[in-house]
Structures are given as structure tokens and as C-alpha cells.
Legacy VTK file of the C-alpha trace (Angstrom):
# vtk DataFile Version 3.0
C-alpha trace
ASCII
DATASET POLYDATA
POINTS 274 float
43.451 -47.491 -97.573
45.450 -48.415 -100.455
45.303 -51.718 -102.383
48.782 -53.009 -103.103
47.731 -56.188 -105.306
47.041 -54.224 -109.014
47.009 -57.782 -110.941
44.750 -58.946 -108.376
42.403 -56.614 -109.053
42.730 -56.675 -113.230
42.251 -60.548 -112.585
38.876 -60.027 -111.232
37.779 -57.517 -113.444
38.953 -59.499 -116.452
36.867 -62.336 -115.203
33.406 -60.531 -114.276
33.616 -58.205 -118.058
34.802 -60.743 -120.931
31.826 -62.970 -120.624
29.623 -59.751 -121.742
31.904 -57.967 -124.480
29.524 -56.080 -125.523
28.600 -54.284 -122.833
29.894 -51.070 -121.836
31.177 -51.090 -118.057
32.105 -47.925 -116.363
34.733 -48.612 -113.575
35.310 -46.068 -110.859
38.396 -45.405 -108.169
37.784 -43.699 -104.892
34.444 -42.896 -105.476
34.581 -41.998 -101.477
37.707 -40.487 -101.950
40.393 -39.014 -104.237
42.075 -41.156 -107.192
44.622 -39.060 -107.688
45.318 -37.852 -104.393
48.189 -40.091 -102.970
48.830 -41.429 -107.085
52.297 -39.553 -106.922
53.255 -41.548 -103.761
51.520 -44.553 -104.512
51.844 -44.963 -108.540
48.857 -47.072 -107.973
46.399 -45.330 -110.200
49.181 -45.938 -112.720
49.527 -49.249 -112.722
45.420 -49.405 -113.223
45.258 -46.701 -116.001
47.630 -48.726 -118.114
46.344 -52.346 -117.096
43.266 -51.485 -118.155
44.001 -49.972 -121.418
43.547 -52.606 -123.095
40.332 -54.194 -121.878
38.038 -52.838 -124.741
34.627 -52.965 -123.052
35.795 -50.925 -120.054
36.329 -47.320 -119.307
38.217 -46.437 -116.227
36.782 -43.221 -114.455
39.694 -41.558 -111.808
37.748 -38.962 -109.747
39.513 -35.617 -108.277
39.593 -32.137 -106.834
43.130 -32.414 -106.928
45.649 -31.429 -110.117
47.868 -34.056 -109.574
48.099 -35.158 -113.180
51.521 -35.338 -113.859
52.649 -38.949 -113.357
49.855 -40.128 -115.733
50.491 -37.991 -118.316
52.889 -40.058 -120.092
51.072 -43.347 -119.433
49.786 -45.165 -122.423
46.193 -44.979 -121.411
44.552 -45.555 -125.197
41.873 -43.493 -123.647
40.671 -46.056 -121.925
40.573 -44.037 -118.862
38.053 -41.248 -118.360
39.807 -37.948 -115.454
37.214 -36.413 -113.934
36.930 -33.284 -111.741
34.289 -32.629 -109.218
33.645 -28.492 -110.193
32.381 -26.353 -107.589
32.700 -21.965 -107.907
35.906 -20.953 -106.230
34.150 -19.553 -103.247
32.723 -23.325 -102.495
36.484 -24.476 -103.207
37.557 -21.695 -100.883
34.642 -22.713 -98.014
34.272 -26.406 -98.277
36.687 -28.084 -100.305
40.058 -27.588 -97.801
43.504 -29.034 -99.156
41.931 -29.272 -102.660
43.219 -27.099 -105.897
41.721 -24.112 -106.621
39.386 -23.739 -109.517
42.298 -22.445 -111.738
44.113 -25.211 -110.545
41.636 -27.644 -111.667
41.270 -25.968 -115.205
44.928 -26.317 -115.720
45.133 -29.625 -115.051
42.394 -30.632 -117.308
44.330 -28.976 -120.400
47.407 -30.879 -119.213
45.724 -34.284 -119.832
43.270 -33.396 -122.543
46.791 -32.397 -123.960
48.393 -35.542 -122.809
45.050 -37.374 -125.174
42.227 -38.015 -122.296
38.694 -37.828 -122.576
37.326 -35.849 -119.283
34.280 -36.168 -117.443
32.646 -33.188 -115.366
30.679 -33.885 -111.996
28.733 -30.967 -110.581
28.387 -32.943 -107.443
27.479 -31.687 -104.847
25.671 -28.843 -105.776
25.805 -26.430 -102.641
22.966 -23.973 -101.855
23.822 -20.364 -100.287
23.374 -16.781 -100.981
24.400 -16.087 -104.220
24.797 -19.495 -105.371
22.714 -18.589 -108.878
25.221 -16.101 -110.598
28.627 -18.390 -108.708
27.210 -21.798 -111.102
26.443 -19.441 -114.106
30.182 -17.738 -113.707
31.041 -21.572 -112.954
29.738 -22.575 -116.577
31.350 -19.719 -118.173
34.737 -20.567 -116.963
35.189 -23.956 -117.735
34.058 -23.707 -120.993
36.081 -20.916 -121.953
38.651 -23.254 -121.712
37.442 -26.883 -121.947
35.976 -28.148 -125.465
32.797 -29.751 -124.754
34.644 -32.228 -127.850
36.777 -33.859 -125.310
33.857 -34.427 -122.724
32.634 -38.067 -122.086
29.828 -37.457 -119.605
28.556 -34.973 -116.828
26.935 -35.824 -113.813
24.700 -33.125 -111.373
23.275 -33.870 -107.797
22.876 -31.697 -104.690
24.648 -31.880 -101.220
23.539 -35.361 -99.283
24.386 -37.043 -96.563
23.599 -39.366 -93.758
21.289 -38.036 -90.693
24.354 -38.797 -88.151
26.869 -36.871 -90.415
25.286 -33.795 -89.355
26.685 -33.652 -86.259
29.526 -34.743 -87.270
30.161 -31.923 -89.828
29.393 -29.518 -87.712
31.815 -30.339 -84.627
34.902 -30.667 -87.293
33.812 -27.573 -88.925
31.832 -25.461 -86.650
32.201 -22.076 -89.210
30.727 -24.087 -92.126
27.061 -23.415 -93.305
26.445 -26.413 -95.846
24.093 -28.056 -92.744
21.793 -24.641 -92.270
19.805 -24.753 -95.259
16.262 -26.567 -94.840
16.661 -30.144 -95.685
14.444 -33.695 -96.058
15.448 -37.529 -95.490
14.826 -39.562 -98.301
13.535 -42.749 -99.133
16.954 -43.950 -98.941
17.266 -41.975 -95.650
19.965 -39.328 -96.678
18.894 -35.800 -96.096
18.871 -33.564 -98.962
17.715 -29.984 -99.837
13.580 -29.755 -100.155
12.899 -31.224 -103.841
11.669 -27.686 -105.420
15.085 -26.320 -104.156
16.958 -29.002 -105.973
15.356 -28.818 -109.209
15.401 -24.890 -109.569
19.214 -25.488 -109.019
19.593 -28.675 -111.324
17.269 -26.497 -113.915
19.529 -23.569 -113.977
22.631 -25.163 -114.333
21.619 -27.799 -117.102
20.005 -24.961 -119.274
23.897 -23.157 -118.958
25.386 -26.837 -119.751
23.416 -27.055 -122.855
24.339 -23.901 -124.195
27.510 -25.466 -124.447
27.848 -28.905 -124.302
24.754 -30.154 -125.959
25.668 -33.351 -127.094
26.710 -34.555 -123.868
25.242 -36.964 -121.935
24.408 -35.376 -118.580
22.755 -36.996 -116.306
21.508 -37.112 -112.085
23.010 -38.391 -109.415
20.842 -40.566 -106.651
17.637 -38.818 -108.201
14.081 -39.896 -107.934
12.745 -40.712 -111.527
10.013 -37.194 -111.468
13.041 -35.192 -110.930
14.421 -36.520 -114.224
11.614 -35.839 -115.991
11.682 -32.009 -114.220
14.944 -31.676 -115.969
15.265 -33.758 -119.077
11.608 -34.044 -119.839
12.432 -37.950 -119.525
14.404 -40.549 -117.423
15.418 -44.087 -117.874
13.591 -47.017 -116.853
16.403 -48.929 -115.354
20.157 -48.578 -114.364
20.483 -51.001 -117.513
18.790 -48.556 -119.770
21.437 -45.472 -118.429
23.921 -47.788 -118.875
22.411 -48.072 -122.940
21.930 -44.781 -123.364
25.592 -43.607 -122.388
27.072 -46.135 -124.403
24.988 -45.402 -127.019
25.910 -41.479 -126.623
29.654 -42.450 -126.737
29.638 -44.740 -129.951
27.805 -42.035 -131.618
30.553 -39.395 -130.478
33.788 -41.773 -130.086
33.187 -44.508 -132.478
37.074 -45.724 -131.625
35.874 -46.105 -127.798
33.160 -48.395 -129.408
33.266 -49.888 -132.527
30.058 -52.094 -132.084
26.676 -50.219 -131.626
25.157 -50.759 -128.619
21.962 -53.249 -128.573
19.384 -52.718 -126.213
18.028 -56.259 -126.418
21.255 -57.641 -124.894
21.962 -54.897 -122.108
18.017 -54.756 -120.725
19.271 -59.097 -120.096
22.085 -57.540 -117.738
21.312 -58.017 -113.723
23.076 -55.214 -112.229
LINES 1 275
274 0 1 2 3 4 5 6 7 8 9 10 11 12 13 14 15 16 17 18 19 20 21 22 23 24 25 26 27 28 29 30 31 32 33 34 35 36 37 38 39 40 41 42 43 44 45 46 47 48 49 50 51 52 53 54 55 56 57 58 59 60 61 62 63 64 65 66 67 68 69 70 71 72 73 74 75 76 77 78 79 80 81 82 83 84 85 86 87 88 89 90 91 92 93 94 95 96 97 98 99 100 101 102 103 104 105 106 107 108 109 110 111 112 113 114 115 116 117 118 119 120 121 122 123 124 125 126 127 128 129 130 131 132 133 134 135 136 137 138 139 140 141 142 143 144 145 146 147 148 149 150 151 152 153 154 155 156 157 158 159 160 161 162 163 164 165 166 167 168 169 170 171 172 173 174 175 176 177 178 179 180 181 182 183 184 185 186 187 188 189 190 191 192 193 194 195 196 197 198 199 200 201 202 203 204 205 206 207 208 209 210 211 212 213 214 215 216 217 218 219 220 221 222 223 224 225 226 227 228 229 230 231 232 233 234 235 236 237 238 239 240 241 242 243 244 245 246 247 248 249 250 251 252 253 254 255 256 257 258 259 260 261 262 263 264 265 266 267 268 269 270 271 272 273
């Protein structure tokens, strides 16, 4: 669905942020689905990139596996608004990701809006598990950063394929030569299943060490992870969704001061109730 009313919805966020400007809120768009998809029918995503430009505790995150940059490449988006890819090896693109751009696709459209003065954000989610998948995320690695300053990097996100019980079935009738539901997986606590737990951190291990090579100063973090992976992988976690929220603001005033100008107190964001 598409939501017609833009103002409506810079109204409300206006509201719910100024009362706190000092805290750092991260706003996503289609998080179930593509923000730039239907943008160059819609111009929606337009209207909210440059609306929101000038609402200085908030960064606007557009998520994609799509290159259709081009109608917000003009927009005057002060970098307040963060494009991010979902990046998966080609053959995963090829596989799983149908009617999305190819991994060269995806590269090219990142240089058109780091070009056009965006920040980026990468999301290795979800992580797929098959034969091979080892030296496909190390090639992975390799490509984007032959190409992509880690500079011009905001955050990066990792997490493994996940999904409902019932979707099971459900993938499997609409795409009965797919091979993403074979592997051995485990329901959660939140009841998703999810490759077995040593799988997943071998895989989160791997690529994070290949991340670092490259993009050590930025913030990287799990998705819908239990606190002892963390610690598998970063040797610590945070305490609280208030304490991420700290930590990447803290990691982006340290690396784009003009994105903010005040330093980031932990005494005032651990009194947020998220």
C-alpha cells in the first residue's frame, strides 16, 4: 500500500521527536518492503526525503534491492536521509532475489547517490546458507569495497534467513525449485525459525572479520540476535535497545560531526522508553 498523506505523516513525526532533541531517531520506509521500488511512480519517497531534511534529530533510512535512484538524486536531502542496500552474492540475487537488480546493478547505484552527496548504509540481511556460501560472502566483501569507501558508510547490519513457522509452506508452494527452507533450522524464543545457532555465528564470524578489514570504524551490528551471540561476535553487546541507540549515535558524531553537532549523553537516552 501506498500512503498518499506525506504532511500527515511529517506532522506526526514532528510531534513524537521535538520534545527529545537530543536524541538520535532512526526512521525507516518499507522495512517489509522496497522504498524505492514504486518511488518513480509514486514520488512518495521524495516528498519524505526532502520533508525530513530538515528535522535535525532524525535520519531517514530508504531500504532497497532495487537501483532506482534517479528521481532522488537531485533532491535536497542535507543528508538527512541514509540509502541502503540489502547485499547478497550474485548467485543469491540470481536464486532468491527475483525482479531485483543485479549485484552490479546495486554497486552502480550506490556511486550514483554517494555521488549525488548520501551517506549509505549496508544490510547483510538475510544471510543465506548453501554450498559454497563461504568463498560467495568473502568475493561479496571484496566487491563492494572495491568500489564503496567505507568513508561514506553510516552503519551495517548482519542477520541470517528467518521467518515464521507457516511461511514455510508457503515458500515452498510459490517457489517449489528454491532451497532456502532445506537447511536444518530452530524456532526461537520469538517463534521464527532460524538456522541452528553454531551455524549462524560461524557465518556472522566470517563475514564481520572480512567487514573489519575494511570498514573498521563502522558500526555494525545484529539483527533480531540473542545477547550471547553478540558477545560471539563483538566480544560485547548492549544492554538495551536505548544503549544501541547511544552507541550509534555516538559512532556517527564521532565520524559525521555535521549529522550531530551535540555529543550524545547517555544519562538522557538510558531515560528514553522505547
Amino acid at each position: 500500500s501506498v500512503i498518499k498523506d506525506t504532511d500527515a505523516i511529517l506532522k506526526e513525526i514532528k510531534e513524537k521527536t521535538v520534545v527529545t532533541p537530543w536524541y538520535l531517531y532512526r526512521i525507516g520506509n518499507w522495512e517489509l518492503g522496497d522504498s524505492l521500488a514504486l518511488n518513480p511512480r509514486t514520488k512518495q519517497t521524495n516528498a519524505l526525503i526532502e520533508g525530513l531534511s530538515n528535522f535535525p534529530n532524525i535520519l531517514f533510512e530508504l531500504r532497497t534491492k532495487s537501483d532506482y535512484v534517479d528521481e532522488i538524486l537531485a533532491l535536497n536531502h542535507k543528508q538527512r536521509t541514509i540509502v541502503s542496500w540489502t547485499m547478497s552474492p550474485e548467485i543469491v540475487i540470481k536464486k532468491e532475489e527475483h525482479g531485483t537488480a543485479t549485484l552490479s546493478q546495486r554497486l552502480k547505484a550506490i556511486q550514483k547517490v554517494l555521488k549525488a552527496g548520501y551517506l549509505i548504509s549496508l544490510h547483510f540481511d538475510p544471510m543465506l546458507y548453501f554450498e559454497g556460501w563461504e568463498k560467495a560472502y568473502f568475493e561479496l566483501i571484496a566487491q563492494i569495497f572495491k568500489v564503496i569507501p567505507a568513508t561514506k558508510i553510516a552503519w551495517i547490519s548482519i542477520g541470517s534467513l528467518r521467518f515464521n513457522p507457516e511461511m514455510k509452506k508457503t515458500i515452498e508452494e510459490n517457489f517449489p525449485h528454491s532451497k532456502i527452507t532445506t537447511p536444518e533450522m530452530i524456532s526461537g524464543d520469538d517463534r521464527k525459525m532460524r538456522y541452528v545457532k553454531p551455524l549462524r555465528i560461524k557465518m556472522y564470524q566470517l563475514l564481520y572479520q572480512q567487514i573489519k578489514k575494511h570498514a573498521p570504524k563502522v558500526w555494525t551490528y545484529l539483527c533480531m540476535e540473542r545477547f550471547d551471540v553478540w558477545d560471539k561476535i563483538f566480544g560485547t553487546h548492549p544492554e538495551s535497545i536505548q544503549k544501541h541507540d547511544y552507541l550509534i549515535a555516538t559512532s556517527l558524531h564521532q565520524r559525521f560531526p555535521h549529522l550531530i553537532t551535540q555529543k550524545p549523553s547517555w544519562a538522557k537516552y538510558q531515560k528514553i522508553i522505547i
